[in-house]
C-alpha positions in Angstrom: 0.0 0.0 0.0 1.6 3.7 -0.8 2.4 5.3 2.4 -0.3 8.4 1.3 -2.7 5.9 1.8 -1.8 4.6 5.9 -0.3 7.9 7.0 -2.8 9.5 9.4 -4.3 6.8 10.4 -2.6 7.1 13.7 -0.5 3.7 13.5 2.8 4.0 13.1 3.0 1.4 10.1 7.1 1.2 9.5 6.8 -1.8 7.1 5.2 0.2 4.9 7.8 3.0 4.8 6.0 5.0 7.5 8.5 6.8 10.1 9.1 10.1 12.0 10.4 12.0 9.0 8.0 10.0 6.2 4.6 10.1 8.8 5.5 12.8 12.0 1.4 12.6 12.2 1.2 8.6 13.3 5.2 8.2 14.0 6.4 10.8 16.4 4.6 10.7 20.0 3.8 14.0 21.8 1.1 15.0 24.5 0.2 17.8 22.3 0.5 18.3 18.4 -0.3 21.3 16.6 -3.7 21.2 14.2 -1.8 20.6 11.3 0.9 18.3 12.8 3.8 20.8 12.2 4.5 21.1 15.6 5.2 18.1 18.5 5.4 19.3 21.9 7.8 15.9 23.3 8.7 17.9 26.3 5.7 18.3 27.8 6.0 17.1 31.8 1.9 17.6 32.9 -1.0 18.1 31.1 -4.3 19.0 33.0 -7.9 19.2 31.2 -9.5 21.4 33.8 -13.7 21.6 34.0 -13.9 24.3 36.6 -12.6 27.8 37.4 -11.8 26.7 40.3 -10.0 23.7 39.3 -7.7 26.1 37.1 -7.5 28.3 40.0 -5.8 25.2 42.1 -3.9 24.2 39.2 -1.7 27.1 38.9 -1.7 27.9 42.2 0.4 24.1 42.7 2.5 25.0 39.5 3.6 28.7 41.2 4.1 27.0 44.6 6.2 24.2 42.2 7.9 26.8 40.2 6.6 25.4 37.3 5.4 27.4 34.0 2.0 27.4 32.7 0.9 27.4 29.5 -3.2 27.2 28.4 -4.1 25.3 25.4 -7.4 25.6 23.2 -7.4 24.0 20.3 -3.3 23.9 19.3 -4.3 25.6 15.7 -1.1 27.6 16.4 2.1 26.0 14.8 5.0 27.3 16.8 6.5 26.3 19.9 3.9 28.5 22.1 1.5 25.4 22.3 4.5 23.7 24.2 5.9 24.1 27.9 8.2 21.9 29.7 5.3 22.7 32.8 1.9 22.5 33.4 -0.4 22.7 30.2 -3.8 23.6 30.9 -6.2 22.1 27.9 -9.2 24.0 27.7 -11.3 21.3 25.5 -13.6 20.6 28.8 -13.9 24.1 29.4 -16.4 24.7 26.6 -19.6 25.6 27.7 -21.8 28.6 26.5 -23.3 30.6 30.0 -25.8 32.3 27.9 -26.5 35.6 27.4 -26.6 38.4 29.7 -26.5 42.4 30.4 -23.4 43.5 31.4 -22.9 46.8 33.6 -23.3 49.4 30.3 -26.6 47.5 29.7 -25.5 46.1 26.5 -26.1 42.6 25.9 -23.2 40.0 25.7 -22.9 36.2 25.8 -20.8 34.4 28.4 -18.6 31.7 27.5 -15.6 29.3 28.4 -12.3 29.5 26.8 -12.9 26.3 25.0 -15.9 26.6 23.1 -15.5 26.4 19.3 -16.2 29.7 17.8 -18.5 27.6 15.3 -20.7 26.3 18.2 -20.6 29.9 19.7 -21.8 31.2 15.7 -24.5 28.9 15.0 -25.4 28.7 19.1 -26.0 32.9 18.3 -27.7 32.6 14.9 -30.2 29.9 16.5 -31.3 33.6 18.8 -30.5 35.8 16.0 -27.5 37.0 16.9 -23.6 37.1 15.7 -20.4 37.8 16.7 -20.3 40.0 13.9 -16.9 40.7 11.4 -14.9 39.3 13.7 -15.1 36.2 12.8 -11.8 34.0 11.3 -11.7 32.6 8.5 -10.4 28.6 10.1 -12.5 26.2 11.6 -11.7 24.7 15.0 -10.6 27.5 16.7 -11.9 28.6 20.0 -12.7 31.3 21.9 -10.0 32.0 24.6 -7.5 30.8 21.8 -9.0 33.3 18.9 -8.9 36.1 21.7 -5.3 35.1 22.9 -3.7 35.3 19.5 -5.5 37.9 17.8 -7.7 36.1 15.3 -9.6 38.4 13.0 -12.1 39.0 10.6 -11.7 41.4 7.7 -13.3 44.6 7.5 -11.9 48.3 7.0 -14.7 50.0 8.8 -16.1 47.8 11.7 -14.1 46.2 14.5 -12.9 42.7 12.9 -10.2 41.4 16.0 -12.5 39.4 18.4 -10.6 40.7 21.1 -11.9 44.3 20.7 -15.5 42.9 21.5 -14.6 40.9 24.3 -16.1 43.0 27.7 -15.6 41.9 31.1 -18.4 40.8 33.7 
C-alpha cells in the first residue's frame, strides 16, 4: 500500500515506509501536536484538562508553589512552539460551555462563555437567537474562543471592528 494511503491513520505502520520523518502525524509521540501536525510538543512534563474555574484556579496555584510554568491550550491551531511548555499545560477542551446571554454593567447585551468553546458552536449557538459575533469572525474552523482572543484572530473589514478581542467586555 503507498504510504499516502496509511499515514494518518494514527498507526505508526514502519513496514510500509512510515517513520518520524516520512509520517510525524502517526510516527512521532507528543502530548500535544499542533492542528496541522507541524509542531510536536515531546517535552511536555503535565497536562491538566480542567472543568472548573476553580479547578484552574488550584492548578496554577500548585505549578507557582512548584515553580513550574503554565501554559493554556485551546485547540493547538497555532504552529509554533507557544502550544509547548516543559510545565503544566492547561487544555481548555472541557472548558467549553456557553453561559448564555446576559447584560453587562453598560446594559449592553453580551454572551458568556468558556475559553474552549468552538467559535463555530458559539456562531450557529448565536444565529439559533438571532445574533452574531459579527466581522470578527476568522476565516479557520476549530478555533476557540480564549485561543482566537489570545492570539488575535480576525475577521476582515476596513470599517467595523474585525479582531474578536476588541468585542470581548468583562463581567
Amino acid at each position: 500500500m503507498n504510504i499516502t494511503l496509511s499515514c494518518g491513520d494514527g498507526i505508526c505502520e514502519k513496514d510500509r515506509g512510515e517513520s518520524e520523518s516520512t509520517c510525524p502525524l502517526d510516527c512521532i509521540e507528543a502530548f500535544v501536536k499542533s492542528y496541522n501536525s507541524q509542531t510536536f510538543c515531546r517535552e511536555i512534563k503535565e497536562i491538566a484538562f480542567p472543568k472548573t474555574a476553580q479547578e484552574i484556579q488550584s492548578l496554577v496555584k500548585r505549578a507557582v508553589a512548584e515553580g513550574k510554568k503554565v501554559r493554556a491550550l485551546g485547540r493547538a491551531h497555532s504552529t509554533t512552539g507557544l502550544i509547548c511548555s516543559d510545565g503544566l499545560v492547561l487544555t481548555m477542551e472541557n472548558m467549553n460551555r456557553i453561559l448564555g446571554i446576559e447584560k453587562n454593567r453598560d446594559g449592553k447585551e453580551v454572551v458568556r462563555v468558556e475559553p474552549g468553546v468552538q467559535i463555530e458552536q458559539l456562531t450557529e449557538w448565536l444565529d439559533q437567537r438571532g445574533r452574531s459575533i459579527g466581522l470578527a469572525m476568522g476565516g479557520y474552523r476549530g478555533l476557540s474562543v480564549g485561543g482566537s482572543i489570545a492570539t488575535g484572530v480576525h475577521g476582515s473589514s476596513m470599517k467595523h471592528t474585525a479582531v474578536i478581542s476588541s468585542i470581548v467586555t468583562g463581567k
